[in-house]
C-alpha positions as CSV (number, residue, x, y, z in Angstrom):
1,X,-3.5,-18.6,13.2
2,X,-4.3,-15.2,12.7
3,X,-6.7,-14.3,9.9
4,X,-7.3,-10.8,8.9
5,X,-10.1,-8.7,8.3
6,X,-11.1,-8.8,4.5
7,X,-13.7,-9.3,2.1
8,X,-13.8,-10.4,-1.5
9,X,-15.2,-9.3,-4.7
10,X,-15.8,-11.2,-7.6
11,X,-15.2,-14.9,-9.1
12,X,-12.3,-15.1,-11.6
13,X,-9.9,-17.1,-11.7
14,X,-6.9,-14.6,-11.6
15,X,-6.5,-13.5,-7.9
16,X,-5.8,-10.4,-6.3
17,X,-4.6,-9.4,-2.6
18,X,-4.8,-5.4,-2.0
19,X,-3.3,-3.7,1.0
20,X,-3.7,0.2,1.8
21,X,-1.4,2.9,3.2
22,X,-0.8,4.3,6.4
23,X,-3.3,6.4,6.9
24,X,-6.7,4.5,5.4
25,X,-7.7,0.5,5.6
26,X,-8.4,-0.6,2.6
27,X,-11.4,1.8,1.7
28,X,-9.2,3.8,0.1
29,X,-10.0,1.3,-2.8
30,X,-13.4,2.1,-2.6
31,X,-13.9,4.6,-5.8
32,X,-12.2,1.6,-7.8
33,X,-14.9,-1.0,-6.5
34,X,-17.3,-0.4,-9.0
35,X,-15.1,-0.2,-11.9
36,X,-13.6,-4.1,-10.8
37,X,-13.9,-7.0,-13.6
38,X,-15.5,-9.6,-11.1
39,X,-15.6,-12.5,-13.7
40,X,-12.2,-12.1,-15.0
41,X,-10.5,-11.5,-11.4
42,X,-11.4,-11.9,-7.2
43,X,-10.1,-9.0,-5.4
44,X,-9.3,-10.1,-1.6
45,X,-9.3,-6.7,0.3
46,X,-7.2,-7.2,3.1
47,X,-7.0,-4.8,6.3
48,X,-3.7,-4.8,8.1
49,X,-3.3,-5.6,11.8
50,X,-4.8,-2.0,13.9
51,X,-7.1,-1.0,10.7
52,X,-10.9,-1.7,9.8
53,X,-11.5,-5.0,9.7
54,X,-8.2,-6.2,11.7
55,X,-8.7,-2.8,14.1
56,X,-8.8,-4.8,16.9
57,X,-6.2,-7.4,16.3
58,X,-2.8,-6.6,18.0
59,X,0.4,-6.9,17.0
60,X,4.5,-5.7,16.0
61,X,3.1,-3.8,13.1
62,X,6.2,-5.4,11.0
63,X,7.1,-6.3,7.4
64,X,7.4,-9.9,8.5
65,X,4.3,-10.1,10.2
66,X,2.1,-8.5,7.8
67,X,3.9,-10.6,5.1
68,X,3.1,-13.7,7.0
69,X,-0.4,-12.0,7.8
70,X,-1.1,-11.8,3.9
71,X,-0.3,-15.5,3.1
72,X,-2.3,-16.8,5.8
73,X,-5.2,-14.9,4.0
74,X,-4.6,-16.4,0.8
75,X,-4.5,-20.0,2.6
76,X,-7.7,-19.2,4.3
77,X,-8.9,-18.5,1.2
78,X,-7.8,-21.7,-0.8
79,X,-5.3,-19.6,-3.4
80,X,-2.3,-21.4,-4.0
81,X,-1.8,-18.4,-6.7
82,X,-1.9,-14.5,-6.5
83,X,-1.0,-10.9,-7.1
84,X,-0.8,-8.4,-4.9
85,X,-1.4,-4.5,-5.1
86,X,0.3,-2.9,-2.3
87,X,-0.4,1.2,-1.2
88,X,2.8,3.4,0.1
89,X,3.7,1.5,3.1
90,X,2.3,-2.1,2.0
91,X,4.6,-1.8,-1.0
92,X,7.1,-2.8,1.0
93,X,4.8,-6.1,2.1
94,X,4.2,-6.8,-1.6
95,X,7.9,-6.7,-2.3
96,X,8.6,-8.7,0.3
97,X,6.3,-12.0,-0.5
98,X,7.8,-11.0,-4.3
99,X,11.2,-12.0,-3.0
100,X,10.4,-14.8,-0.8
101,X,7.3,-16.2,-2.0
102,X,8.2,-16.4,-6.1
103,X,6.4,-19.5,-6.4
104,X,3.2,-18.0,-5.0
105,X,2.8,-14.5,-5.9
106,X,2.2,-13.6,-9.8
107,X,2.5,-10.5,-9.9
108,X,3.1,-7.5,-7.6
109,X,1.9,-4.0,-7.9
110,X,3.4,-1.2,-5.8
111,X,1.3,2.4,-6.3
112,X,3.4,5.1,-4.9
113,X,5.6,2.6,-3.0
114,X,8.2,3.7,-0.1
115,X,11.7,3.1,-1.1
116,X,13.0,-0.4,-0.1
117,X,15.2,1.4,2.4
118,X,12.0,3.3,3.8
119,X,12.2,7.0,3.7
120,X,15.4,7.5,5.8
121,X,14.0,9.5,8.4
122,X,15.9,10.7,11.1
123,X,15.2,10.1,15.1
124,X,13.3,13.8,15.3
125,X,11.0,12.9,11.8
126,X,10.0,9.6,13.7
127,X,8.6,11.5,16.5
128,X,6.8,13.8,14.0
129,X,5.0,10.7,12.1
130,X,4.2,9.3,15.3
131,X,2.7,12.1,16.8
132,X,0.6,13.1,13.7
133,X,-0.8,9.3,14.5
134,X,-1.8,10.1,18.1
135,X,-2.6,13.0,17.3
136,X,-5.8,15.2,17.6
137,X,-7.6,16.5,14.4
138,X,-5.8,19.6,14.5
139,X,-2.2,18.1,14.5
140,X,-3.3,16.0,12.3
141,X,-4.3,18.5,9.9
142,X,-1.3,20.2,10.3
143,X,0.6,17.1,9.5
144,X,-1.1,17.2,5.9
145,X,-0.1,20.5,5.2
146,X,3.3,19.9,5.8
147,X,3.1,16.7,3.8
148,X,1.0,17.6,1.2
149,X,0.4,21.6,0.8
150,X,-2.5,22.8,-0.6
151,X,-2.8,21.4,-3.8
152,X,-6.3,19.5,-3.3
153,X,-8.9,21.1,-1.5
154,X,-9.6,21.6,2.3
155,X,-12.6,19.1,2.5
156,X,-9.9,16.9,0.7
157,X,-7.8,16.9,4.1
158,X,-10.9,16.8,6.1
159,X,-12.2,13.5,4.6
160,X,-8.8,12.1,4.7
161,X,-8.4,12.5,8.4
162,X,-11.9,11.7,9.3
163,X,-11.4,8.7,7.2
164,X,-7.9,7.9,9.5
165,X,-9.6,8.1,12.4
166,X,-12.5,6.1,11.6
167,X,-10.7,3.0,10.2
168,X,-7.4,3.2,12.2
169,X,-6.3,2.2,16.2
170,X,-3.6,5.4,16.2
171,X,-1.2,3.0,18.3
172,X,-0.7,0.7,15.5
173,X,-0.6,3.4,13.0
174,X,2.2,4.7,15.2
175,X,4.0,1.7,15.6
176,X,3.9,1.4,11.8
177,X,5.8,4.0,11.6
178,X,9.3,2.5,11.6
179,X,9.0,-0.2,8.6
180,X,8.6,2.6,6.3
181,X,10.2,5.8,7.4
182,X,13.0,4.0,9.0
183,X,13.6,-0.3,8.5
184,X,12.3,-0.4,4.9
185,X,13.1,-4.2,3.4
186,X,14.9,-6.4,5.2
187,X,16.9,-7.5,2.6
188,X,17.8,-4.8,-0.2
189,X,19.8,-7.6,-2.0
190,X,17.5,-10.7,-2.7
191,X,16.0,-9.6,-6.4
192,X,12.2,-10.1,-6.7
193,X,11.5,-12.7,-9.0
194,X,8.0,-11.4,-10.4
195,X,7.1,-9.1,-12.9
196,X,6.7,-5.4,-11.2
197,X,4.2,-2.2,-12.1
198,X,4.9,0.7,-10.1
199,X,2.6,3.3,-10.6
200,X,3.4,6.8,-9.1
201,X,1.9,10.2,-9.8
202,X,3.8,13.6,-11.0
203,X,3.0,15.3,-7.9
204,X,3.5,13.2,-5.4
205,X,6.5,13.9,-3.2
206,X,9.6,13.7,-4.8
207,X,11.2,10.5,-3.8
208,X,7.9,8.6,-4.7
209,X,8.1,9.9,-8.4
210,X,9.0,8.0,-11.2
211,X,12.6,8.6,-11.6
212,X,13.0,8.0,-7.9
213,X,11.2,5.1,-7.9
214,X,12.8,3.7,-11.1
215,X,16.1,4.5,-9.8
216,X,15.4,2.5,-6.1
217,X,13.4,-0.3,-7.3
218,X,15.3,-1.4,-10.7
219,X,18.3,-3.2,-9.0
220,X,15.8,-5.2,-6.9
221,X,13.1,-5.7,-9.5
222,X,14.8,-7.0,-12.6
223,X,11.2,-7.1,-14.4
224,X,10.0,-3.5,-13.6
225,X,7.7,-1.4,-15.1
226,X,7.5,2.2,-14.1
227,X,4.1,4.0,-15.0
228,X,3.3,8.0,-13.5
229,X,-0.1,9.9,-14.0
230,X,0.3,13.0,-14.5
231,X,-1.9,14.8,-12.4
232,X,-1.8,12.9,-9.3
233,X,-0.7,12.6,-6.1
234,X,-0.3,10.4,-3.4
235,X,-3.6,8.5,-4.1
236,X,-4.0,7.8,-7.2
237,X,-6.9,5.5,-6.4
238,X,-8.8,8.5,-5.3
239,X,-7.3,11.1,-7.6
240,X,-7.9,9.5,-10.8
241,X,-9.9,6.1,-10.0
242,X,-10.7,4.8,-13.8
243,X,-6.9,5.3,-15.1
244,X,-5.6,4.1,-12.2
245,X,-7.6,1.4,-11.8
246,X,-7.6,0.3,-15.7
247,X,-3.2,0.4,-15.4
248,X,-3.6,-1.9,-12.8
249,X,-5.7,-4.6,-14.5
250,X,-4.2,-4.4,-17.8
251,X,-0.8,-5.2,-16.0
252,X,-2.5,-8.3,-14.3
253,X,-4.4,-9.5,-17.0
254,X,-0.9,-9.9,-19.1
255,X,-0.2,-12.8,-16.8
């Protein structure tokens, strides 16, 4: 059985599974770390097949088998119980166990999920993504301008790719690339059967906003909340670490 990379903080008895995007492992978190309630919760910081911890652990890069790679985490770990944050592309994972795993997972927050049909990119797009992941630093960089502009900073980019290519195998971030610009769920009709926090930011791209996201997500999470921050982006976690991070335990402490 395959165990992934991860590491725990804190005691409590309400536990917590987070997942990262497609371009960081999971220390993208790490401007939250010191703001975590360690007696209340234990946040399980889990690193997907090809990235930090798991770098070196091969795989299909799929929803199924990172869904199946996150429960054989919490069974390693003894929780018959959890909630689980997902990032961007792991939205779709958290979804996922939310629909097929009811009985396990508590709650499930998505922060500026994909849609549950991924983003609907064509056969041209595909290529793109892919070759921003094997790409060199430049074509990297590039690929953040085009997907992000200039709103934050230039050492902003800089830290963001070096960060990619420190904690990343580019194959597997390529070979990501499918479950969430192209598959999305696998089933679109089976309703998750948790409570739901989305969390977006205003200037994000468009189809990861709020109204988007309300609009995709509401028929397949009946108990959904939809919360945006104003000011941020893509990465909320790193944008605006204290609100984010306080949204997203207020929402698991209601459980």
């Amino acid at each position: 059985m395959t165990i992934l990379g991860h590491d725990v903080v804190g005691e409590g008895p309400e536990r917590i599974i987070l997942l990262h995007d497609w371009i960081s492992d999971t220390t993208s978190w790490d401007m939250c770390r010191p703001l975590l309630d360690g007696e209340r919760f234990s946040w399980a910081f889990v690193d997907l097949r090809g990235y930090g911890r798991s770098r070196t652990i091969l795989g299909e890069h799929n929803l199924a088998e990172a869904a199946a790679d996150v429960l054989n985490v919490a069974n390693a770990l003894g929780w018959a119980n959890f909630a689980v944050v997902g990032h961007s592309m792991s939205s779709l994972i958290a979804l996922h166990l939310g629909q097929t795993c009811p009985e396990r997972v508590k709650r499930i927050v998505v922060v500026t999920p994909a849609p549950p049909a991924g983003l609907g990119a064509d056969e041209p797009t595909l290529d793109y993504l892919r070759s921003i992941a094997l790409g060199d630093r430049a074509q990297r960089m590039a690929g953040f301008e085009v997907m992000w502009g200039d709103r934050l900073s230039p050492r902003w980019q800089i830290f963001k790719e070096t960060n990619w290519r420190e904690t990343a195998d580019p194959q597997a971030a390529a070979s990501f690339v499918d479950m969430f610009a192209r598959q999305g769920m696998s089933d679109r009709e089976r309703s998750v059967g948790v409570p739901v926090l989305a969390l977006t930011g205003a200037r994000d791209a468009e189809i990861m906003q709020a109204p988007a996201v309300h609009a995709t997500l509401s028929p397949l999470c009946p108990d959904l909340l939809v919360r945006q921050i104003a000011e941020a982006g893509h990465y909320p976690m790193q944008e605006a670490p204290p609100l984010t991070y306080t949204i997203i335990e207020r929402f698991l402490a209601a459980a």
